[in-house]
Structures are given as structure tokens and as C-alpha cells.
Backbone as numpy.savetxt, mean C-alpha at the origin, in Angstrom:
# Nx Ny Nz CAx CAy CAz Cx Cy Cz
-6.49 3.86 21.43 -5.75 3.04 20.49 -6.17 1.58 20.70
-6.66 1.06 19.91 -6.84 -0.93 20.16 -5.49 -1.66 20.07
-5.99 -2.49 20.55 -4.86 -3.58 21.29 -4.85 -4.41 19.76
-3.20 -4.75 19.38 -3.60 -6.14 18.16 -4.36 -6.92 18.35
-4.24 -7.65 19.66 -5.45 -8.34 19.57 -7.20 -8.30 19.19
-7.09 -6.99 19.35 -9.03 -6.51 18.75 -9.05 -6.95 17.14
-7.53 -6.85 16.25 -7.63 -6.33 15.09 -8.08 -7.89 14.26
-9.49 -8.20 13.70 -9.91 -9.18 12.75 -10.07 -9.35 11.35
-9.22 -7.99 10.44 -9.21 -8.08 9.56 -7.80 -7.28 8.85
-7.12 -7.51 7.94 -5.90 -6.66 7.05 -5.85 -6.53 5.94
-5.82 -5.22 5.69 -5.75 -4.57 4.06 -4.75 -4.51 3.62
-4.20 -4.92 2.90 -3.22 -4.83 2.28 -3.09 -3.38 0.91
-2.13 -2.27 0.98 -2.32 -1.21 -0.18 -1.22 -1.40 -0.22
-0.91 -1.57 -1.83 0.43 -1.18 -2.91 0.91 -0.60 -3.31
1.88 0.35 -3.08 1.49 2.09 -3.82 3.07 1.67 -4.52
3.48 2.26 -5.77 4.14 1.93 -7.00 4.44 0.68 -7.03
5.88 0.61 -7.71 6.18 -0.93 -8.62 7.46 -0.94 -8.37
7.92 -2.40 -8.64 9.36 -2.64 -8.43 9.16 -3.99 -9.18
10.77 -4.51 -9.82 11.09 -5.21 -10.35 10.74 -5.04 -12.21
10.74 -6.23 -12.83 10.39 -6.12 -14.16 9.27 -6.05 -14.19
9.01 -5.61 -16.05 7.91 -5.17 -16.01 7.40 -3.65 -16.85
6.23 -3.69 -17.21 6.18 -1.75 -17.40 5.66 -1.43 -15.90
6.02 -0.19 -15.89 5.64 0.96 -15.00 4.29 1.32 -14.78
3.99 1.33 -13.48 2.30 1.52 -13.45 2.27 2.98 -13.90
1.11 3.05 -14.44 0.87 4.85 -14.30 0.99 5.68 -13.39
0.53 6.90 -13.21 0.94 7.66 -12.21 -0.32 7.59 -11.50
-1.87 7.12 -12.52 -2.65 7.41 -11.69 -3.03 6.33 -10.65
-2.18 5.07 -10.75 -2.85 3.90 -10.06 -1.92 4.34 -8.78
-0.62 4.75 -8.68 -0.45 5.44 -7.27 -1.31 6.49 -6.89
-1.76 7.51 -7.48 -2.65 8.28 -6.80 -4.29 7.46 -6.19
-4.37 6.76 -6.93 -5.37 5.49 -6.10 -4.91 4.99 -5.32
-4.22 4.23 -5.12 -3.51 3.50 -3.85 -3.07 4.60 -2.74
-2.80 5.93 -2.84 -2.60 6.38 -1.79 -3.53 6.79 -0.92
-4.93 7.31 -2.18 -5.99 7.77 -1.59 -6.62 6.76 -0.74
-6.51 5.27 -1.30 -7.45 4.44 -0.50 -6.73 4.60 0.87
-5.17 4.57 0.95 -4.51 4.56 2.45 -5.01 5.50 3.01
-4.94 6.33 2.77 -5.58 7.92 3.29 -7.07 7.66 3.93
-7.89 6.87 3.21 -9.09 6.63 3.30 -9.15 5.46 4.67
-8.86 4.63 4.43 -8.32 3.34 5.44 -7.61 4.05 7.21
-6.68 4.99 6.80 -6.81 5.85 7.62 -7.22 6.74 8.66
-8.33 6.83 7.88 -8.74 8.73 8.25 -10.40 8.53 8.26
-10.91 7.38 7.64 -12.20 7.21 7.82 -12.78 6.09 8.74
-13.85 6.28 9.23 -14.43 4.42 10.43 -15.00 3.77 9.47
-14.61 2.63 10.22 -13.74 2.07 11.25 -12.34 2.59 11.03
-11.21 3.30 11.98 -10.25 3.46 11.32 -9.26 2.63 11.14
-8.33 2.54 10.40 -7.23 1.50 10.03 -6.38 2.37 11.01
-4.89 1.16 11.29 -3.61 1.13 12.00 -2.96 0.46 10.66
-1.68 1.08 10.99 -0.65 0.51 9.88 0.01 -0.60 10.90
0.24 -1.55 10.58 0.33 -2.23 11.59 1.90 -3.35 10.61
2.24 -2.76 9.38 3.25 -3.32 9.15 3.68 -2.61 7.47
4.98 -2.32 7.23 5.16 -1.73 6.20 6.38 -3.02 5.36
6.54 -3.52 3.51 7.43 -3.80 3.05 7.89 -2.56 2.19
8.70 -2.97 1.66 9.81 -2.35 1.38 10.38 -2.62 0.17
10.55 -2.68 -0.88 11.41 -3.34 -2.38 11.73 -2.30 -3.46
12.58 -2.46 -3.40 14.03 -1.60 -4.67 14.34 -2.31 -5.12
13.93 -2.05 -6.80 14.85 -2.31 -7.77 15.46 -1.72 -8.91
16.77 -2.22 -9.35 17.23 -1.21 -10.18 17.32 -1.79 -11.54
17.69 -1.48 -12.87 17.31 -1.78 -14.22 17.90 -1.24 -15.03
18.84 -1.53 -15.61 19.25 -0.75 -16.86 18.90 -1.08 -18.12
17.95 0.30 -18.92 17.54 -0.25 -19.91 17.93 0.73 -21.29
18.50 0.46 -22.08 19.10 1.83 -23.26 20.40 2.33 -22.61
20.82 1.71 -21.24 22.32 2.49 -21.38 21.75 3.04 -19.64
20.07 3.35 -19.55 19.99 4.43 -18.20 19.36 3.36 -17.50
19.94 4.01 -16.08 19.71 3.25 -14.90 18.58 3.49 -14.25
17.32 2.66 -14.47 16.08 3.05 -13.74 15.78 2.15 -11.98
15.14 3.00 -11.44 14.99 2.58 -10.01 14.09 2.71 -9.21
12.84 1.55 -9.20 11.39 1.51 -8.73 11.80 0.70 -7.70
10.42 1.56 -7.06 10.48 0.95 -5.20 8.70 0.65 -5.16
8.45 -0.31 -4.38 7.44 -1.03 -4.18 6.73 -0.80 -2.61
6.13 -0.05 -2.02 5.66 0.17 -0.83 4.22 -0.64 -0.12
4.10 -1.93 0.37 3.08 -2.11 0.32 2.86 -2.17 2.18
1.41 -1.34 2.62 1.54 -1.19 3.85 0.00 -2.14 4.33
0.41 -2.56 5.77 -0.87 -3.50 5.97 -1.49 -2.58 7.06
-2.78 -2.70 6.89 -3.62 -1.88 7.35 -4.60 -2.81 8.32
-4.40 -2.92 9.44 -5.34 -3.73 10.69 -6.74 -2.63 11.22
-7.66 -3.78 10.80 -9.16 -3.04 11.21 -9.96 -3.62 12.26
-10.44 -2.86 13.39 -11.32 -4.08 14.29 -12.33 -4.99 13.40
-12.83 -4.43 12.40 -14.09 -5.12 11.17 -13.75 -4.49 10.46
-13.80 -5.45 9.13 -13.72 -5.32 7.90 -14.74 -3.84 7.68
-14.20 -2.91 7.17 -15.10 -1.76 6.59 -15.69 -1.97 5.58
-17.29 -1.55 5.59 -18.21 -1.70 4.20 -17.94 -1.08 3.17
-16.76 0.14 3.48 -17.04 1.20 2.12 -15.72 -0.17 1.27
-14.55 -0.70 1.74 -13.72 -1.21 1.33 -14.28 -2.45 0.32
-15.59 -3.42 0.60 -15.93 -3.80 -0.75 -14.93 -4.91 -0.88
């Protein structure tokens, strides 16, 4: 496991939406999860090294809608090439 201190670079991934606004599609979360997955699971590998958090709620036509916003930071010893 590396020490924070090794870690010289952070990714930041967004996976859904919160607040106003339209609704992302379904497929831009299935992107955002894959890249975590990827950030993950491929080298250099990523550490989650910090998670936010955001709920919000909306009433629109009478119904109560309720998007949450997950964005997790991802610490790398070096920036990975496939990440671009």
C-alpha cells in the first residue's frame, strides 16, 4: 500500500447529479463508473483517498425527486497515460 505522501497526482470522478438542472443520462454514469473501476483496477493503480457526498431534493409537477452527487478522489503515485 503507498504512503500519502508518495501520492503526486488526483482524479477526481463524478458519478450522477444533484441539485438543479436536467438529469444526466444513464449513460454518463455508466462512464464515470467505468473510469473508477479503471483508475482502480488498472497501473498505476488509484487509492480512493476521499469521497463527497450531495442530496438533493425537488419537487417538480406535485412529485418529489431526489439526486445524489458522488464524487470520489482518486490518488496516483503518477499521473496515468491511459487517463489523458
Amino acid at each position: 500500500m503507498t504512503d500519502l505522501a508518495d501520492i503526486t497526482y488526483v482524479h477526481r470522478v463524478r458519478i450522477g447529479g444533484a441539485g438543479a438542472g436536467p438529469s444526466a443520462p444513464d449513460g454518463d454514469g455508466d462512464a464515470a463508473a467505468a473510469l473508477l473501476n479503471r483508475c482502480l483496477a488498472e497501473r498505476p493503480r488509484g487509492r480512493i483517498l476521499a469521497v463527497e457526498k450531495e442530496v438533493a431534493t425537488e419537487t417538480i409537477g406535485g412529485e418529489q425527486l431526489t439526486r445524489q452527487l458522488i464524487v470520489y478522489h482518486v490518488g496516483f503515485q503518477r499521473r496515468p497515460a491511459w487517463l489523458g
